[in-house]
C-alpha positions, -999 to +999 in steps of 0.1 A: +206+142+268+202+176+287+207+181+322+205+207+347+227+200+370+221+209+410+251+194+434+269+201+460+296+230+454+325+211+463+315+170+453+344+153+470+371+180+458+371+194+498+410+191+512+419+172+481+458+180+471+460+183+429+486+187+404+477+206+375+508+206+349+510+234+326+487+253+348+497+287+341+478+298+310+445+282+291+429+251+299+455+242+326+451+271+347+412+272+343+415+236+354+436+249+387+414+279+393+381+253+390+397+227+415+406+252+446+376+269+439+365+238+450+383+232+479+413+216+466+449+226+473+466+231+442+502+224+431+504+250+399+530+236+374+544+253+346+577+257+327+566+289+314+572+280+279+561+297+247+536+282+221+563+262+207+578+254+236+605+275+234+621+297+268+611+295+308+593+320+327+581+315+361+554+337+362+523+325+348+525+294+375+531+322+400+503+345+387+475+317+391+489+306+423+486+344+437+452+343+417+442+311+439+453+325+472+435+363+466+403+339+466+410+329+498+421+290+482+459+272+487+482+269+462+519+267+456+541+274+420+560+246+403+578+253+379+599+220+369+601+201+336+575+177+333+591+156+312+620+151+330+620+121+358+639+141+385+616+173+376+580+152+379+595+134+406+601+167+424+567+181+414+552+151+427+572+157+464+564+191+467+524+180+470+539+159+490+560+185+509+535+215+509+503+194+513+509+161+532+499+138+503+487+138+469+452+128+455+452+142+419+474+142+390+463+163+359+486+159+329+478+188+306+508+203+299+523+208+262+528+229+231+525+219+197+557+224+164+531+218+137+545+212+102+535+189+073+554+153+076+575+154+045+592+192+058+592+181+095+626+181+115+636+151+139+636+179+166+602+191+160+596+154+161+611+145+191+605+178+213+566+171+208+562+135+219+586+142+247+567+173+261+532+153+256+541+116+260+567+112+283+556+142+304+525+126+308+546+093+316+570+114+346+547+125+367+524+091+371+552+072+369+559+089+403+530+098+411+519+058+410+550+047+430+536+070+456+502+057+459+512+020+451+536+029+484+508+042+507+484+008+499+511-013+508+515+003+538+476-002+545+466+036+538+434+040+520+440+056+483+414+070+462+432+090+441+427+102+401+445+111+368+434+129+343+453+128+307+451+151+279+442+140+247+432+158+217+409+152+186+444+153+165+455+125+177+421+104+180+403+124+152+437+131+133+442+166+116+468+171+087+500+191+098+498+175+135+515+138+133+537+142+161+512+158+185+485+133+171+510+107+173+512+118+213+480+122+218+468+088+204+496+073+228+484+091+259+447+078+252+459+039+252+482+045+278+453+061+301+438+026+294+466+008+303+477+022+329+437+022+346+443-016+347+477-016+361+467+010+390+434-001+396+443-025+430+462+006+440+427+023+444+440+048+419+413+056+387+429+074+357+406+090+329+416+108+300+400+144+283+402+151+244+392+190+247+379+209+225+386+250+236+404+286+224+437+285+237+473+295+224+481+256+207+445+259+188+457+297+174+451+299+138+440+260+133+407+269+130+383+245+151+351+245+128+327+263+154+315+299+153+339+327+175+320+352+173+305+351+207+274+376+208+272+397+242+250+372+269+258+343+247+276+310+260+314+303+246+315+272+236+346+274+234+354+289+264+383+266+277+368+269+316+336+247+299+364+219+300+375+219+338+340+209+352+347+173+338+380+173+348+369+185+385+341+154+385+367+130+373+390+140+401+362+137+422+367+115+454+334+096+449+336+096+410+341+057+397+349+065+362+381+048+354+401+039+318+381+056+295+384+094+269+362+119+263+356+144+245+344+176+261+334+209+246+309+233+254+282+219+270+289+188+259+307+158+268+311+123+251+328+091+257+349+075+231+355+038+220+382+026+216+399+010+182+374-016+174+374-042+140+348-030+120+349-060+092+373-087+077+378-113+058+395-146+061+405-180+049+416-215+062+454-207+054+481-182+046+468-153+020+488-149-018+489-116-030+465-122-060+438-136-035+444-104-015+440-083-046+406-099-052+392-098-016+408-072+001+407-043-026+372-032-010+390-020+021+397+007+002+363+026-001+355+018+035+351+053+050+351+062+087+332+097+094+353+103+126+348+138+137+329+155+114+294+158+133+314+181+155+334+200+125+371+191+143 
């Protein structure tokens, strides 16, 4: 389905306060540059790491939030760990400090340690699912406790999260268990965690993106870059942020479900489903199993490949 779309330029973003983690580079900061464009006051987190995570620099965070304010929007630098709980629990005060409240959580910060599973080190392991997992985990976790506070006290809450996902993780790509292994977490915990925050009047939604940025260096994505003068970039990572600024939308009513976005394009997933089975009145033997369940093996899912990931 094509649409050309004609709305208002702001769609219930106006005097909304957001918090876009790992906002200074890539998809992150297009994300923060799209949401104060559109009237939002920003938060602009960012540890400053390299690629690999490695170091701390405090500039890029500063760089978009100078970038924000030269256009006339409002935005402020953060520069904490997010996966650390003092560190997201600061980030999610100084929305609170800067702004008066908070209304949007974007998780999108991380960095990838790629390496096939039989040469991979426990640190390149564990450095991964922390940066991805548990820093999307920090800042909802405080984030929620916020809003869950300000329903109790009878304050109206309509707020949003928006996770990062990735086609690694929910496609799966050799050379990327532990960021696939994140990435498939952070898509069931979006749906999880849209049940659990739902009487809150909080919505969370989750984006598997598909863009040119520094993790996606040298994986090779499938789709044409060579991008002819006049042309449109499909993989241009500001085609992402448009979603991301609908689902953070005050009037959007999307809540516990992925998509994939790239380009122009933009498709929901479904979840883990059972495709087929067999069964029996009783416990299985192994030469029963054998016979019945051996055709299990040449069941073939084509996850993926209509879009070359």
């Amino acid at each position: 389905m094509t649409i050309n779309e004609q709305t208002s330029p702001h769609l219930g973003l106006l005097g909304r306060t957001a918090i876009v983690t790992g906002a200074g580079r890539g998809i992150g900061r297009c994300h923060a540059l799209f949401l104060a464009a559109h009237g939002a006051r920003v938060v602009v987190n960012d540890f400053g790491g390299a690629r690999d995570g490695s170091g701390h620099d405090s500039s890029p965070a500063q760089q978009v939030v100078d970038e924000i304010l030269a256009n006339g929007g409002e935005a402020v630098a953060n520069t904490d760990d997010v996966a650390s709980w003092d560190g997201a629990k600061d980030m999610v005060q100084t929305a609170i400090d800067e702004f008066g409240g908070l209304d949007i959580l974007v998780n999108n910060a991380g960095f990838v340690r790629d390496r096939m599973l039989a040469n991979m080190s426990e640190d390149e392991w564990d450095d991964v699912i922390r940066v991805h997992l548990k820093g999307h985990f920090c800042p909802t976790r405080h984030a929620a406790e916020y809003w869950r506070s300000m329903s109790k006290a009878g304050r109206p809450v309509a707020a949003s999260v928006i996770n990062t996902s990735s086609t690694s993780g929910l496609f799966g790509k050799i050379g990327q268990s532990n960021y696939g292994a994140a990435k498939m977490g952070i898509a069931s915990m979006t749906m999880i965690t849209a049940d659990e925050l739902a009487g809150y009047g909080v919505r969370v939604n989750a984006i598997a993106p598909a863009a040119r940025t520094r993790l996606t260096e040298g994986l090779g994505s499938g789709v044409d870059d060579d991008v002819r003068p006049g042309e449109f970039d499909e993989l241009d990572p500001a085609n992402v942020s448009p979603m991301v600024g609908y689902l953070a939308s005050k009037d959007c009513r999307i809540t516990g479900k992925v998509f994939l976005v790239f380009g122009g394009q933009v498709h929901l997933f479904e979840p883990f489903s059972i495709h087929e089975g067999i069964e029996r009145n009783g416990q299985w033997n192994l030469a029963d199993l054998a016979t019945h369940a051996d055709h299990f093996a040449d069941v073939e899912f084509k996850l993926g490949n209509t879009f070359g990931f």
